[in-house]
LORO-209772 format. One record per atom (N, C-alpha, C): residue in one letter; x, y, z. Coordinates in steps of 0.05 Angstrom, whole numbers, plus 5000, padded with zeros to 4 digits. Layout:
BEGIN
AXYZ/...
END
This chain:
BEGIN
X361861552886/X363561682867/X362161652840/X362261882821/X360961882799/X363161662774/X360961522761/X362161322748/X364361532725/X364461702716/X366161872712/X368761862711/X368861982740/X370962072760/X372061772765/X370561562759/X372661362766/X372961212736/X371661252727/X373261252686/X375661372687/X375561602701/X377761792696/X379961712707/X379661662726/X382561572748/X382861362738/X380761162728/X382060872716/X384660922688/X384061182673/X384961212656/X387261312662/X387461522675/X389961602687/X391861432694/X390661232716/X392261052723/X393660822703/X392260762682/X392460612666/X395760672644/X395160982641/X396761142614/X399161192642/X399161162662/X401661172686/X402760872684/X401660732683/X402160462682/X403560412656/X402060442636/X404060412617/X406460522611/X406560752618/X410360932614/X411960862630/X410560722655/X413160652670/X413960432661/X412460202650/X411959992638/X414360122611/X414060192592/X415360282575/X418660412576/X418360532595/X420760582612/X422760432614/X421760172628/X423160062637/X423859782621/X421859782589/X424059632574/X423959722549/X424659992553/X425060092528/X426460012508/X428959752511/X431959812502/X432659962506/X433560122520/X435260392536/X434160692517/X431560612506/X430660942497/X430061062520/X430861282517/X428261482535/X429061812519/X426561862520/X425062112504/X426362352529/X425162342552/X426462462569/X426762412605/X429062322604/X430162152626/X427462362651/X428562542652/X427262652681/X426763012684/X426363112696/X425263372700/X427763502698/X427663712681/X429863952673/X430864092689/X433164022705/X435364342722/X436064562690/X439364482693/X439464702664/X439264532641/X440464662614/X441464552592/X443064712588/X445764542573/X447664732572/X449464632542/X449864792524/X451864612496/X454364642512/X455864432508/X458864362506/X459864572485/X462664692498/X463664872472/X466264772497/X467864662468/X470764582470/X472764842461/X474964982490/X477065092479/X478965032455/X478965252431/X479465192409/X482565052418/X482464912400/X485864752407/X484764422426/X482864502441/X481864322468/X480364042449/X480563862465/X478963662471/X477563562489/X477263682505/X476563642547/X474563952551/X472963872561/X471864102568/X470563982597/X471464152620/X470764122649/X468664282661/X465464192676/X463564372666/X462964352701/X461964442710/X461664452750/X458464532741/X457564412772/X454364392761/X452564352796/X450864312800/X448864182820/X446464242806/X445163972816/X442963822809/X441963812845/X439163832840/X437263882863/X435763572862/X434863392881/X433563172883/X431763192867/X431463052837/X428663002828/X429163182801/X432063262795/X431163402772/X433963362756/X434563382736/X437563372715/X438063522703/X440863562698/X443063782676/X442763632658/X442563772635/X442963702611/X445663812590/X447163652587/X449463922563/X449063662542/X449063872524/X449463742492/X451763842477/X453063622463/X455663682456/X454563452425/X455663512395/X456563462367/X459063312363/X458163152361/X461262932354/X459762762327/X462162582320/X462262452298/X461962182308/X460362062274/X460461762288/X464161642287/X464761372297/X467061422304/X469761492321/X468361812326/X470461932349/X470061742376/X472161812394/X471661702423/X470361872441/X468261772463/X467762002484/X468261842504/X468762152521/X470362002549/X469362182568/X467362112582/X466362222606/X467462072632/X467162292656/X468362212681/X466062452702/X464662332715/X463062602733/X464762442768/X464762732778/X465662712811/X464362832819/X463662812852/X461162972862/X462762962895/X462363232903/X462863202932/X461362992953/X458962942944/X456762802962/X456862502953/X459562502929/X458862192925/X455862172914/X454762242898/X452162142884/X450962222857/X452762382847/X452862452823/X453462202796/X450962302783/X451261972758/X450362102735/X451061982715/X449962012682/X448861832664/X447461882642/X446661742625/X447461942601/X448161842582/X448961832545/X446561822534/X445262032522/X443261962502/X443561962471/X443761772452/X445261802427/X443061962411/X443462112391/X442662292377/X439162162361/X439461862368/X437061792366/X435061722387/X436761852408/X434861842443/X435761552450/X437461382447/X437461072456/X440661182475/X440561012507/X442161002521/X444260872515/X447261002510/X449460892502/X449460602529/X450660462519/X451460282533/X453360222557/X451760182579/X453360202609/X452860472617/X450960692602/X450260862613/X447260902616/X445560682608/X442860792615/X441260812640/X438360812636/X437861002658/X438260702684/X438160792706/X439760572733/X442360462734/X443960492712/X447160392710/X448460612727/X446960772744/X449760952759/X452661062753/X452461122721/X455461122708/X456961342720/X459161292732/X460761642744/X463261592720/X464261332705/X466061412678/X465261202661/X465361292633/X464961112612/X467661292591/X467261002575/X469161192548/X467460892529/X466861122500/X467160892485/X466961022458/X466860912427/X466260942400/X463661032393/X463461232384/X461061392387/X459361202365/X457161192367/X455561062331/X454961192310/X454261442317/X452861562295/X453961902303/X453062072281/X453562332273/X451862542289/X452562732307/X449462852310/X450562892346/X447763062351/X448163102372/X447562922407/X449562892424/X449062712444/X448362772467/X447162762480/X446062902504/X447262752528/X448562852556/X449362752578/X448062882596/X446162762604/X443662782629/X446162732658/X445562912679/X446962872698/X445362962724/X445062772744/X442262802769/X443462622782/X443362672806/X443262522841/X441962242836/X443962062849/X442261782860/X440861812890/X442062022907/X440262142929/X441362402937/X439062532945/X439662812948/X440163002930/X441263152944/X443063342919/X445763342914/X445563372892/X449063392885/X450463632868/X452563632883/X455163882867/X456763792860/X457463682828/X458563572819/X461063742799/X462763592779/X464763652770/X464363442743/X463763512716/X463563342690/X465663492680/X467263252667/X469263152649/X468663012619/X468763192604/X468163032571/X469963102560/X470762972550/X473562872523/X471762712500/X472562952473/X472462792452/X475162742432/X475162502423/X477962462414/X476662402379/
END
């Protein structure tokens, strides 16, 4: 093998090594949890606080909806999935995993006090397989 070609793969392997490495103690950042299904903004019926969004996620890839809240307000997520495997993570408007929702916590409900102003992202993807799920967000 040309000394090269194995510079190269050392490097590769190296800059793989470190993101998973990074990954996994980020403090619950992550830039971007995993490979893109849709994106979708949250739009709450005027009068509403609840908005109920139906979805499937394919093995290996995530929904994204972004929804604008205040620091302050409460959010209250709840996901159900026919297959049983449907999970979420909270990304706060500065990319850091709300708490009890980051990435491996398996969250199907959280509620809590939002921190900050801005927009929040709820990443939603299969712990196996695929899933056809049912998200539930309440902002109070």
């Amino acid at each position: 093998m040309k000394p090269t070609l194995i510079l190269r793969a050392a490097l590769i392997g190296a800059m793989l090594l470190a993101s998973s490495l990074a990954l996994g103690q980020g403090g619950g950042r992550l830039e971007d949890p995993s490979p893109r299904g849709k994106t979708q903004r949250v739009r709450f019926a005027r009068g509403r606080t609840t908005a109920i969004l139906k979805g499937a996620v394919v093995r290996g890839t995530r929904d994204r909806y972004i929804l604008g809240a205040r620091a302050g307000q409460t959010m209250i997520v709840h996901i159900t999935s026919r297959e049983k495997n449907a999970v979420f993570t909270i990304l706060g408007p500065d990319a850091t995993a709300l708490e009890g929702t980051e990435e491996g916590a398996d969250a199907t409900d959280w509620t809590g006090e939002l921190p900050m102003n801005g927009d929040y992202s709820i990443w939603v993807g299969p712990t196996r397989g695929n899933a056809t799920y049912t998200l539930e967000v309440t902002i109070r």
